[in-house]
N, C-alpha and C positions, 0 to 999 in steps of 0.2 A: 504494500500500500504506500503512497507514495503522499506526504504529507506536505502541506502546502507551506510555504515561506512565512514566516514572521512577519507581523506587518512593524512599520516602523514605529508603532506607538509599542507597540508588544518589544519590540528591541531597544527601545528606552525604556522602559518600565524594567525589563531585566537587567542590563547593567546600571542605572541609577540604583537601584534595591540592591544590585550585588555591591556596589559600593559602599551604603550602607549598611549593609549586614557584616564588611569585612571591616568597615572601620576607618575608610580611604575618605569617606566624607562623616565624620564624628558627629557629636550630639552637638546641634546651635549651629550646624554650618549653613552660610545659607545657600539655597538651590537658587545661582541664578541662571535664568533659562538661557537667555542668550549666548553665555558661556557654557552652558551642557550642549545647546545645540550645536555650535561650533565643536565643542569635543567629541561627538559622536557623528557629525556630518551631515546633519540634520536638520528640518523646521524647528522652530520652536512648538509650531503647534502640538507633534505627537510628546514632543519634553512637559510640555503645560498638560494635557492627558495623564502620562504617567504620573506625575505629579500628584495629581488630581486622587488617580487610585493607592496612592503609597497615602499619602494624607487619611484616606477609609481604611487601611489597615494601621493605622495608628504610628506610623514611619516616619510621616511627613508633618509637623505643624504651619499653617500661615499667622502670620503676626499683624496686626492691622499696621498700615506706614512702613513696614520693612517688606513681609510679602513671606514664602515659604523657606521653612527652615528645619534640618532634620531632628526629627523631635527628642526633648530629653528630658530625663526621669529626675526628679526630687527626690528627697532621702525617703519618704513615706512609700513614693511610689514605686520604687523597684521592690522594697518589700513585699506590697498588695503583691506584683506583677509575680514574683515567688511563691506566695502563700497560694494564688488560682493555679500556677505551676503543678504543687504538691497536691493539691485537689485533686487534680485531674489525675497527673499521673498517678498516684496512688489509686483511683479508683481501674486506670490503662494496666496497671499493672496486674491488679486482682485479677480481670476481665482475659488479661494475657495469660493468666498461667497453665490454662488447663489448653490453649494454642498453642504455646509455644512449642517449636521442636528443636531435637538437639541441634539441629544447623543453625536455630535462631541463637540458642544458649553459646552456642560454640562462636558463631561471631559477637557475641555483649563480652564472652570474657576473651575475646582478643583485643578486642577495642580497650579493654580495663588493664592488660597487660600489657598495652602500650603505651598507658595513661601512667600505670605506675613506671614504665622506663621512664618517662620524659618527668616524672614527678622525683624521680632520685636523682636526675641531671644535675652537674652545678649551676648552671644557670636555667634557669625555666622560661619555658615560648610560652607565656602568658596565651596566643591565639588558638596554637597546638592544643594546649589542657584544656580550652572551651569546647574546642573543636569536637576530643576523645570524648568528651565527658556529655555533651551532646547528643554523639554517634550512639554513644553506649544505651544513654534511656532510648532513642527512636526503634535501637534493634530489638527491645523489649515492649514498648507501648504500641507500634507499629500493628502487634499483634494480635490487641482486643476484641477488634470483631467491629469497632464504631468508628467508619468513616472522620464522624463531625468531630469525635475527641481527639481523635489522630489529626484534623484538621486546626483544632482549636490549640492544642501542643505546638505542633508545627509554630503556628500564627506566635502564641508567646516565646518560643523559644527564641526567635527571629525579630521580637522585641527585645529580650532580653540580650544579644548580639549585639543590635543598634545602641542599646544604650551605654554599652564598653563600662558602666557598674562594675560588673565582674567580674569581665576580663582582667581587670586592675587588682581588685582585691583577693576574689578567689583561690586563683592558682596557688598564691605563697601561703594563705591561708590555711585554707579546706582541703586542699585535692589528697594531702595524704591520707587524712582521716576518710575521703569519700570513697577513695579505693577501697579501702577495708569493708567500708560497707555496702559498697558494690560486690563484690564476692560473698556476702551474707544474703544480700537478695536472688544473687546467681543456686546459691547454696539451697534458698527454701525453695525454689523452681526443679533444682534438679533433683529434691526430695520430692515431688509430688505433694508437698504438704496444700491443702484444698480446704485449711480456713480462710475463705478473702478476708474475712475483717481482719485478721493478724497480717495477711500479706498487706492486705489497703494501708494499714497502719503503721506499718516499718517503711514502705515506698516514701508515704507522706513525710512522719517521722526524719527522714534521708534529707529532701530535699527542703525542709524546714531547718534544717540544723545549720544550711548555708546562712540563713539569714541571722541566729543564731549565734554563729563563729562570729561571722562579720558583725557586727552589734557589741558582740564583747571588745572586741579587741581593735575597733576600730572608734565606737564612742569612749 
């Protein structure tokens, strides 16, 4: 089957968001279109489009008098944006266990064994450790059975990217302690164990404890 070309609003929409998701345009920067447009060879017009759709997924804010700006989190807010994380995923994860199969299990702890190489390194790729530690829940949530929560994950995890939050603090942080308890949720999966409310409640427990660390040791 032979699938049809991108259109150029679709081809602005994807590298503007890939640049915000990797960090190349950070929180506050502002999107000025004329200069996207010339950077990608383009109208303005499909730049103000994409624009337009990153702004509805919560990527993009407009400023009255300045105009759009890539959007960024306040101290309250990356917390919420965490706490709906551990929601879901802890409920992605219950919903996972009795799908999952060993090829899903086998790729979350290679993901987790690469996480813990780069987490012994002496210097740490702050991007790498989001990156593992990313890979690792989507190889496990991926697997629930619900489209919208796998949807709804995806959408925050891709807030929490844009906001470089925790790509700052995390890594030196958490990631040692979250390996550990990434091979405890690997552990109750490949036990078969089939109370979700104990699985829900360690998934969540997990991704609560980020905000947790950082709270402590950073107020």
């Amino acid at each position: 089957m032979v699938h049809p070309e991108p259109s150029k609003h679709e081809l602005a929409y994807r590298e503007i968001r890939e640049r915000i998701i990797d960090g190349r345009l950070g929180p506050g920067r502002r999107l000025v279109l004329s200069t996207l447009a010339r950077e990608l060879d383009i109208s303005p017009v499909p730049v103000r489009e994409a624009i337009r759709r990153l702004e509805a997924e919560g990527l993009v804010a407009f400023e009255r008098n300045v105009g759009a700006r890539v959007a960024t989190l306040q101290d309250d807010e990356w917390e919420q944006l965490v706490e709906m994380l551990a929601l879901l995923d802890g409920f992605a994860f219950a919903a996972a266990a009795p799908r999952v199969s060993p090829e899903d299990l086998a790729e979350a702890r290679a993901f987790n064994g690469q996480l813990r190489e780069v987490a012994s390194a002496g210097q740490l790729d702050h991007a790498l450790v989001m990156a593992l530690h990313r890979r690792f829940h989507r190889a496990l949530y991926r697997c629930c059975g619900n489209r919208y929560v796998i949807e709804s994950l995806d959408g925050i995890w891709d807030r929490i990217d844009a906001s470089r939050v925790l790509v700052t603090l995390y890594p030196a942080l958490r990631v040692a302690a979250a390996v550990e308890e990434h091979d405890e949720l690997l552990e109750r999966l490949e036990r078969g164990e089939d109370d979700s409310a104990v699985l829900e409640s360690c998934a969540r427990e997990h991704n609560l404890n980020a905000i947790r660390t950082i709270r402590k040791n950073v107020t």
